[in-house]
N, C-alpha and C positions, 0 to 999 in steps of 0.2 A: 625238366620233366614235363612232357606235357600233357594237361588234360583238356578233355573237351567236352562238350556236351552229348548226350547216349541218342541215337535217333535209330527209329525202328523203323527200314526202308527196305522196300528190296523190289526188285525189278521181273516185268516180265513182258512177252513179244506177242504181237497180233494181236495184242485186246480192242476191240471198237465201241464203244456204246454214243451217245447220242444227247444223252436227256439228262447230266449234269450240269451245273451252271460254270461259263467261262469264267475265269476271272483277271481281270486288270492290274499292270502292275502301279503300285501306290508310288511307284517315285524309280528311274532308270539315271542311271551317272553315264556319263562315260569315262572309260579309264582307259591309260594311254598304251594299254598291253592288253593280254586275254589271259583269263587268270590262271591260275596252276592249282589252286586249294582254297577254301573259304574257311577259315576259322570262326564261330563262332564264341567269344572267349566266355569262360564259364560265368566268371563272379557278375559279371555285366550286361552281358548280351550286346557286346561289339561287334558285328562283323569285321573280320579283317580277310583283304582278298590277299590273296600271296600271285604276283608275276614272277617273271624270272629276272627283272628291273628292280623291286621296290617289293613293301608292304604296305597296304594303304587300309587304314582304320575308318571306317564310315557309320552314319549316322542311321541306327534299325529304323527311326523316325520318317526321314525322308530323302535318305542317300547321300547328304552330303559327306563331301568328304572330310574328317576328322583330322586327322592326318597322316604322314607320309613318310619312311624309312628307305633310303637306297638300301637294297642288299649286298651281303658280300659278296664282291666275286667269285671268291672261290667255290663257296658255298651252292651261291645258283650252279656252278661248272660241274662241281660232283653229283648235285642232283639230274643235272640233264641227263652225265654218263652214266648214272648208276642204274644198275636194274630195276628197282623196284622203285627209284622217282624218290628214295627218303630223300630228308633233310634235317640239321642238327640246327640250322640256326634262327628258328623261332620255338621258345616256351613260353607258356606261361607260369607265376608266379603261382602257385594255388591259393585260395582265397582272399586275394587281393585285387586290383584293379590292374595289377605291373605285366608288361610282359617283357621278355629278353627277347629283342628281334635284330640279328646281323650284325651282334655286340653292341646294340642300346638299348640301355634300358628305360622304360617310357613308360607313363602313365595312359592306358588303354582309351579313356574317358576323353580325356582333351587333348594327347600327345605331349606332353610335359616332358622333356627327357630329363630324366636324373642322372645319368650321366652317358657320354659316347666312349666308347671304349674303341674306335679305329687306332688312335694313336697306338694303342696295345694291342692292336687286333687281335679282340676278344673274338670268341669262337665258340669257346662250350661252356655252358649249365654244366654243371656239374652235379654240385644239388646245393639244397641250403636247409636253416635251420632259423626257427625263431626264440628270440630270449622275450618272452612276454613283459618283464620285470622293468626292462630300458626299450621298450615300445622297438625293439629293434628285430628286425631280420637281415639274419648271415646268409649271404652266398658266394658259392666257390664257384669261380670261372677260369676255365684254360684259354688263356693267350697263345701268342707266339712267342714259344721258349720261357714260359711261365706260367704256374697258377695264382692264382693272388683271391684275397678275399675280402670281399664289400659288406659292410656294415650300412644297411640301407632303413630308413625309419616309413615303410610303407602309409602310415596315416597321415603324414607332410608331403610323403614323394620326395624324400630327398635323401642324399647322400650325407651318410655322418663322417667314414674314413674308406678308406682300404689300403690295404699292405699284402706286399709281395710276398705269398707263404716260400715256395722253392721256384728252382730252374727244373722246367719238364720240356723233354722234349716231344714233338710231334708226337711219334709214335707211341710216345708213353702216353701221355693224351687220349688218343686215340682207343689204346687199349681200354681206358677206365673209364669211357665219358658212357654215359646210360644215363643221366639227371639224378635224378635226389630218392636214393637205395634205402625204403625202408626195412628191409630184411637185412642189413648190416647192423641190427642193434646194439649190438656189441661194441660197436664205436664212434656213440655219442659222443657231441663236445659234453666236457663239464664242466663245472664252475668250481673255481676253489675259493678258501675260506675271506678270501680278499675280493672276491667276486667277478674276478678277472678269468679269462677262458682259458681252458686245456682244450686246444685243437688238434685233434689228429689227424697229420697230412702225408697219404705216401708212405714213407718212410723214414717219417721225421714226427717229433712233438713239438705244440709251440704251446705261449703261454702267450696269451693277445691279451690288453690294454681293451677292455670295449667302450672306455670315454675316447682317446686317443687314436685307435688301433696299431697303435704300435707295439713290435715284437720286443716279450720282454726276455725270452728264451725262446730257443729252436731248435732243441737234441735230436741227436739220429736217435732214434729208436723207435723200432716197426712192429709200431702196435699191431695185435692182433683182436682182445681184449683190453677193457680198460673201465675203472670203477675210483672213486672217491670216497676215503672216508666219512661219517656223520658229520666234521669240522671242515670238510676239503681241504686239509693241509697236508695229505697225502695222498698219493696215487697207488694204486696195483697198478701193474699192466705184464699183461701174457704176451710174447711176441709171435710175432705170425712161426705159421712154420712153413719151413723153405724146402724146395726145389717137388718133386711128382703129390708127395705127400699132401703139403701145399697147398697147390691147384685141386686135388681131389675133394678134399676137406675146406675149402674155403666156404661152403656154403652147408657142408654139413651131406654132400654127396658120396661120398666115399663108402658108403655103406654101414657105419658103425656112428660110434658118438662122434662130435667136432672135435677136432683136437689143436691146440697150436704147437710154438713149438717150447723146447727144455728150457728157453732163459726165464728168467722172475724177473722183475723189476719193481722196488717199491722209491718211489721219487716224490719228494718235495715239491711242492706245486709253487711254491713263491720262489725258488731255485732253479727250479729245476735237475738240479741234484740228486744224486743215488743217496737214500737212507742207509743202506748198508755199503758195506767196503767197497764190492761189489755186485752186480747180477747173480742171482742163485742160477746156479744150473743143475736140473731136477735131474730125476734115473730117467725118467721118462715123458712124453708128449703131456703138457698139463690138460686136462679133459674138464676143468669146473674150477672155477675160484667163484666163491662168495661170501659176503662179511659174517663174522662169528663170535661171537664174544669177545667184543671190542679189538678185536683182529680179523683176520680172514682165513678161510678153509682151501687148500689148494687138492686138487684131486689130481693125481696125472696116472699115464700106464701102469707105472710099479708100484703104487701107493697112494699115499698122502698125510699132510700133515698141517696146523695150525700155526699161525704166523703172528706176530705182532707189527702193530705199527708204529714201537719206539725203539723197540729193538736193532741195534745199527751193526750187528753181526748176523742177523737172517738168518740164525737156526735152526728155527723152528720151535714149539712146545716140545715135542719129543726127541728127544736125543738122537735116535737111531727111524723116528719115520716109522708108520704103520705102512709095512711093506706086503701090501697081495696086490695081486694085479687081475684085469676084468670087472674093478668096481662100474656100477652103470646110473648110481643111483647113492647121494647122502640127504638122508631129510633129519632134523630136528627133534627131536622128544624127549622128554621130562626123565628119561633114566641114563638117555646119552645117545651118541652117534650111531643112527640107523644104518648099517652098508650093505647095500644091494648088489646082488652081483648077479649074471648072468638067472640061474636058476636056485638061490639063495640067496641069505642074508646073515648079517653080524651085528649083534650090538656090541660096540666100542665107546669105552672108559675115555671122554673127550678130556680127561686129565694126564692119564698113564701113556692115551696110545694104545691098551692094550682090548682084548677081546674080554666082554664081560659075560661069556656063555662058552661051554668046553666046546660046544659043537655046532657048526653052521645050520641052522633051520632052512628045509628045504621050501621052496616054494613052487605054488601047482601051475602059476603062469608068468610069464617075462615081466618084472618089472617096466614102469614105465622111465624113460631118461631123466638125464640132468633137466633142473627148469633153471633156464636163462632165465636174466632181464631182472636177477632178485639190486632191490637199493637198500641203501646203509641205513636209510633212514625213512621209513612206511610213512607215506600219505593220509593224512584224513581218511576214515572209513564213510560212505555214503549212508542213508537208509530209504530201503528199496524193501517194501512190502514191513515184513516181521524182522528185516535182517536186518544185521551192517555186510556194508559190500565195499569194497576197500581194492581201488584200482591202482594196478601198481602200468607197470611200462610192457604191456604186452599182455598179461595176464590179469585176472581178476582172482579174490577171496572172498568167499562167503564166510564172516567166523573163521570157525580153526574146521571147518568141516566140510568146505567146498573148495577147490583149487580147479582152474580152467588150463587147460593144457596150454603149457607153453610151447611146444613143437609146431603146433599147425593152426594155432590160432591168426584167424582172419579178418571177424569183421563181427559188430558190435552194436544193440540197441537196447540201453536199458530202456523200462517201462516203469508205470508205476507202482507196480506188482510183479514185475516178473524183469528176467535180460534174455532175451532174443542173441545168439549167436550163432554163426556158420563156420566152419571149418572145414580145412581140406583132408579128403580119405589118404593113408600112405599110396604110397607109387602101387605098391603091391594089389590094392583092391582098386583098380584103377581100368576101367573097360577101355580097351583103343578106340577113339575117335570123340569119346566121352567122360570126359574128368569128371570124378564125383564129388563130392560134398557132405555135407551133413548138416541138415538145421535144427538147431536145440533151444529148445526153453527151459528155461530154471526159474518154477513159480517158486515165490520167495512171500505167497500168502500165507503160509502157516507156518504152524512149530517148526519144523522142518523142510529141508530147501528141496523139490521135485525136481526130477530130469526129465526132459522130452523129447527124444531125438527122430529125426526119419534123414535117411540118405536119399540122394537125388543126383542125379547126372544134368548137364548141361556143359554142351559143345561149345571149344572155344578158352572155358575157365568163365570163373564169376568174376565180377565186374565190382558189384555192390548187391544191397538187399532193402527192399523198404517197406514198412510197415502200413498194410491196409486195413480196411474194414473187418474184413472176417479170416484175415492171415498176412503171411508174408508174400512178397512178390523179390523174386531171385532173375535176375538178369545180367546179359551183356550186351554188347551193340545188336545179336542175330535171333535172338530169342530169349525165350523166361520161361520158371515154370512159377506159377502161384500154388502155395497152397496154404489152404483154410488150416485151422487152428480153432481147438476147443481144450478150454481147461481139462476137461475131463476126459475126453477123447483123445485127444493129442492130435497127431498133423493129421490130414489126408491130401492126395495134391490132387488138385482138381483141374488144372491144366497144364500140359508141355508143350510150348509151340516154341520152333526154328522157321526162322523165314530166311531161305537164300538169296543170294545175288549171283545171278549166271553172269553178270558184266560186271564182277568189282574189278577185273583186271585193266578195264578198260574204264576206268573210271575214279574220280579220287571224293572217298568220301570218308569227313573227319569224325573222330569221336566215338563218344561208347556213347549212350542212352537216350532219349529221350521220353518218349511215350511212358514211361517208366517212371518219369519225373528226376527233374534237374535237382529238386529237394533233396532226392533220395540219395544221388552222386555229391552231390555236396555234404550231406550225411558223411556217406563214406570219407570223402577226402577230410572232413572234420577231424575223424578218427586216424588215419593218417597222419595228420599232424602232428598225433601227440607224440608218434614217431620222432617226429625231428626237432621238441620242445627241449632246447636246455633251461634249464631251474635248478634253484635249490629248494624250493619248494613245493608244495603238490601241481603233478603233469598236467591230469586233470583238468584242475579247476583254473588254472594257470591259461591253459589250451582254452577252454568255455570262453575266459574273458577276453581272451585275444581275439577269439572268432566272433562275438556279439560285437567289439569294437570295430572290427573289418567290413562286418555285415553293415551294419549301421554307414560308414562312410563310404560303402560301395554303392549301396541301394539308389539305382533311378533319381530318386527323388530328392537325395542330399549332395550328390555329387554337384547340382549348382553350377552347371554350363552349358545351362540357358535352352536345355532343349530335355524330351523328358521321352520316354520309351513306353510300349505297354506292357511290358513285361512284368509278372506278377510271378509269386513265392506260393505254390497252392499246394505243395505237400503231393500228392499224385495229382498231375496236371495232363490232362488229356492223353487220355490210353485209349481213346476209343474210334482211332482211326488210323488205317495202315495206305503205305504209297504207293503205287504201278507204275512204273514208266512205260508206253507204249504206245502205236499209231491212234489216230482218232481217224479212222478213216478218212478220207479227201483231205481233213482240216489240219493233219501233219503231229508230229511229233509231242505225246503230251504227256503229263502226270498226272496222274487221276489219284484223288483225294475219296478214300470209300471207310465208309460210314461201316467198321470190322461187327455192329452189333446186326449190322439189316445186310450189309452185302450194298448198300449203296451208292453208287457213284454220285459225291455230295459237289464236288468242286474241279474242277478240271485247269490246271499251267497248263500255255501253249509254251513249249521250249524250239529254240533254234540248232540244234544239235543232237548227232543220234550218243554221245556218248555224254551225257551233261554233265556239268560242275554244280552242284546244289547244295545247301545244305537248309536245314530244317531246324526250327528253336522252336517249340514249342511254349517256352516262360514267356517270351517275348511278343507273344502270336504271328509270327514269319517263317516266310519262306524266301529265301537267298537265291540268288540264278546268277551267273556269268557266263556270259560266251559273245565273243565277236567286237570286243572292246568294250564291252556294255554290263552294266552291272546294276539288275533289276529286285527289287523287292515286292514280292504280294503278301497280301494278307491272310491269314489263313482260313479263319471263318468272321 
């Protein structure tokens, strides 16, 4: 997957002016191509230039070159023919110093490789996942004619094991590769009670050895769902469901709830082994499994019913199944099983099975759906203002009296008094050309927890969010909107700017944000992560101490080879000037650096080309140029 840093540029034609100052480049390399992309990687502030030959890492300082990775063949060959110029074979790691360039993977800083993967001609990221607990991060990479998975200790840079998970070929590859899917949360690795992984690959289970990485089991079974009891010595898992259905419903598109498909699975994780005889196979597409009184609750079309996990005939609590169908919704409470259905509800006797009211109670508006992402076993609760706040794997609790929707929850800042959230509107309230949003606060100063919401549009989709002085600031790589924030007032938005680019086509430029602040996308990808944390322990706090230890060995100034960057961590770091491309009259082809508060032309790049390759870091104080073999850095101010 890759990320980059957010830069707010955009271009335009015939502008002249005069009376800005030129500025000189602090250091020009030559390189033995003309570049194709400039990366600047996030955690570091590495330029890397991409040719259609090599990647070459160089120094923001004074251009040397760091070092150097042939590319793949293949890889350069589909980018030349492809339409849009992509390419799959450079990511980077997110918040680490690693990137994955043409199947090696390298340490950004010094070029350290941990390891080459031509023998295997590696090819695709796929994604990965970090175990905080053994200092270790997983990643899954497609070869030729195989995926396999690395157990890599990013704070050493080095390789602990990898093993071959299955044989894939190409095309299956191809179909799945996208990097590391945090909206797949439904099939996290997890750890079982021995501390060894459940990997879900495909259409197989393993059970990985994470001292070793050897396979200690590999069952076909195609997970769709999948959850660990409080002990990990068992597993659920829902299997996908197959053929149109399927694909409609893999992401929860289909129009209705997610559904997988009729098998059950409950498996021994030190086994691998079916607890029961066999697979249950339900009346209907299971729509909700979550842990219930030291068992689990399965929802499917025709019904539902409660499970055990010692039980080795799988029949559930009730003999005969509470059988309606259009359940949309089961929540919890002190008299028994709440069920929601389309335009009603029921409470059910979570003993009998049976209906503890003669008559369905109507209700005046839809129910909200199932909430994913529930675990066996709740986290630590935080204290945030008067509350406890209690962050589970996608969602958050206030008490027993705030719950954050798990459907379209986003992105995430608590404070010291309050948690800052954004979320996405359904498809339905959704303007073409303009995805909307919603930004919420839930002050958590008093007896009771407040809601503050305002909707917002911004072109493109959101990016991330970061907290300023008198509000939030919501952005993507082409524009933001800010808005102010008052306890008592609640939002008002006091700016929406989109800046285009009439030449991106003719031009290649990396990344989401800058001017916005590097802080604030690193924010975001923080929160991300906890997406891909496996534990047994709290994701959270687990996630925090992984990323203070990243931070610390990534930073400029600890990384210890021998040369040092200015790049600086300033929370919103220069928002206060936007870029032109454009003639300078007689003087030829420039980019002019204007001062967005006065309208001032502060600084002016001479470029050698009308379509340039640039890019922009603001943490670092630079500015990136190649063209014509040549590969120059200036300063910014």
């Amino acid at each position: 997957m890759r990320v980059t840093l957010l830069t707010l540029l955009f271009m335009v034609c015939g502008f002249s002016v005069a009376t800005a100052q030129v500025v000189e480049p602090l250091a020009e390399t030559d390189v033995d191509a003309n570049g194709k992309s400039i990366f600047v990687h996030t955690t570091t502030g590495i330029p890397v230039l991409q040719t259609m030959k090599e990647y070459i890492g160089l120094s923001p300082k004074d251009g040397t070159i760091l070092w150097s990775v042939e590319r793949n063949s293949g890889a350069a060959l589909t980018e030349a023919t492809s339409e849009d110029g992509a390419t799959r074979d450079f990511d980077e790691i997110p918040n680490t110093p690693l990137v994955f360039a043409s199947g090696t993977l390298l340490n950004v800083v010094n070029g350290k490789v941990i390891f080459d993967g031509g023998d295997r001609d590696l090819r695709i990221l796929r994604t990965y996942y970090v175990i905080p607990e053994r200092d270790l991060m997983l990643l899954e990479i497609g070869g030729k004619g195989a995926i396999y998975l690395y157990g890599i200790n990013p704070f050493e840079s080095r390789k602990e094991w990898d093993v071959q998970l299955r044989e894939a070929s190409g095309l299956s590859q191809a179909g799945s590769e996208g990097g590391a899917d945090f909206s797949d949360r439904d099939l996290q690795p997890q750890l079982n009670s021995a501390g060894d992984l459940v990997y879900p690959n495909g259409k197989y289970l393993a059970l990985v050895d994470l001292k070793s990485g050897s396979l200690k089991w590999n069952e076909k079974i195609n997970a769709g769902y999948l959850f660990t009891n409080k002990g990990g010595s068992r597993m659920v898992v829902a299997e996908k469901r197959g053929g149109l259905g399927g694909l409609m419903d893999v992401s929860g598109t289909g129009g209705g709830p997610r559904k997988f498909g009729k098998k059950l699975h409950l498996i021994d994780t030190e086994t691998g082994q079916s607890v029961w005889k066999k697979e249950k196979k339900l009346d209907g597409n299971v729509l909700y499994v979550t842990p219930y009184d030291d068992g689990f609750l399965v929802v499917h079309d025709e019904g539902m019913n409660i499970f055990s996990y010692t039980d080795t005939k799988g029949d559930g609590r009730w003999k005969k199944g509470y059988k309606e169908k259009g359940v949309v919704n089961v929540e919890f409470e002190d008299e028994g099983l709440m069920v929601y259905f389309k335009n009603k509800r029921m409470l059910v006797d979570p003993v009998s099975g049976e209906d503890k009211w003669k008559k369905a109670e109507k209700l005046e508006k839809e129910p909200k759906g199932f909430l994913w992402g529930m675990v066996a076993e709740a986290p630590e609760p935080e204290r945030i203002g008067m509350h406890d706040v209690t962050f589970y794997n996608g969602y958050f609790e206030v008490g027993k009296g705030f719950r954050s929707d798990r459907h379209n929850f986003e992105w995430i800042i608590p404070e010291e008094d309050r948690i800052a959230f954004a979320t996405t509107v359904p498809t339905e309230g959704t303007r073409i050309g303009k995805p909307q949003f919603i930004i919420s606060v839930l002050e958590l100063g008093g007896e009771k927890p407040v809601l503050k919401r305002k909707m917002f549009g911004l072109k493109k989709g959101m990016a991330a969010f970061d907290k300023v002085e008198n509000g939030y600031f919501l952005y993507n790589d082409r524009g933001y909107v800010l808005m102010d924030y008052d306890a008592d007032k609640g939002f008002s938005e006091r700016k929406d700017e989109w800046y285009p680019d009439p030449t991106a086509a003719l031009r290649t430029l990396t990344g989401i944000a800058t001017a916005a602040g590097g802080a604030a996308y690193a924010g975001a990808q923080s929160y991300n992560m906890l997406e891909s944390v496996a534990t047994t322990g709290d994701i959270q706090g687990a996630a925090q101490r992984w990323g203070d230890r990243m931070d610390a060995m990534s930073s400029a100034g600890d990384v210890g080879m021998g040369y040092a960057t200015d790049r600086q961590v300033n929370g919103r770091v220069d928002d206060d000037f936007a870029f032109f491309f454009a003639r300078d009259g007689k003087e030829g082809l420039t980019l002019f650096k204007v001062d967005k508060n006065t309208g001032e032309e502060v600084n002016k790049f001479r470029f050698d080309d009308k379509t340039p390759l640039y890019e922009v870091d603001y943490r670092s104080n630079r500015l990136y140029y190649a063209a014509n073999g040549k590969f120059k850095i200036y300063k910014l101010q």
